[in-house]
Phi, psi and omega in degrees: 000145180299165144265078193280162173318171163280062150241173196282354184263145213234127172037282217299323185264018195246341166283306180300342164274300183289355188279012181241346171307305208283340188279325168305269152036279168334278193276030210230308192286180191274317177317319187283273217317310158304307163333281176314315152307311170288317168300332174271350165283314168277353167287001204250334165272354164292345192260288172341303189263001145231026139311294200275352162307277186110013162206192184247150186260014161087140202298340182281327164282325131341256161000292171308294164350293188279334168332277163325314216253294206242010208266272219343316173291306185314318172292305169342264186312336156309292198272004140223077136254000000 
């Protein structure tokens, strides 16, 4: 059995507190925000380029694609609006 510290709360409510530091955490930072933005371009370019395809082209290519084609213009434009 483990040995955890002496306190009155036992693991389980001491996981359940941090998953909630970090999720507030989470959805408050700018890296996540910025993270999530990106992610959401390339799925919207993964639906585009397998729209015209005609089957899907799966997200790591999808990725690659918009990475080459479009991050760079796309960080541009972020950072000014």
């Amino acid at each position: 059995m483990p040995n955890y510290p002496s306190t009155n709360r036992n693991p389980i409510e001491e996981d359940i507190d941090a998953y909630h530091v970090d999720d507030h955490f989470m959805h408050n930072s700018s890296l996540y925000k910025e993270f999530l933005a990106e992610r959401n371009e390339i799925l919207k370019h993964k639906w585009i380029e397998s729209e015209k395809e005609g089957n899907d082209i799966g997200f790591e290519r999808a990725l690659l694609d918009w990475i080459r084609k479009y991050r760079s213009n796309w960080k541009k434009q972020r950072r000014n609006s």
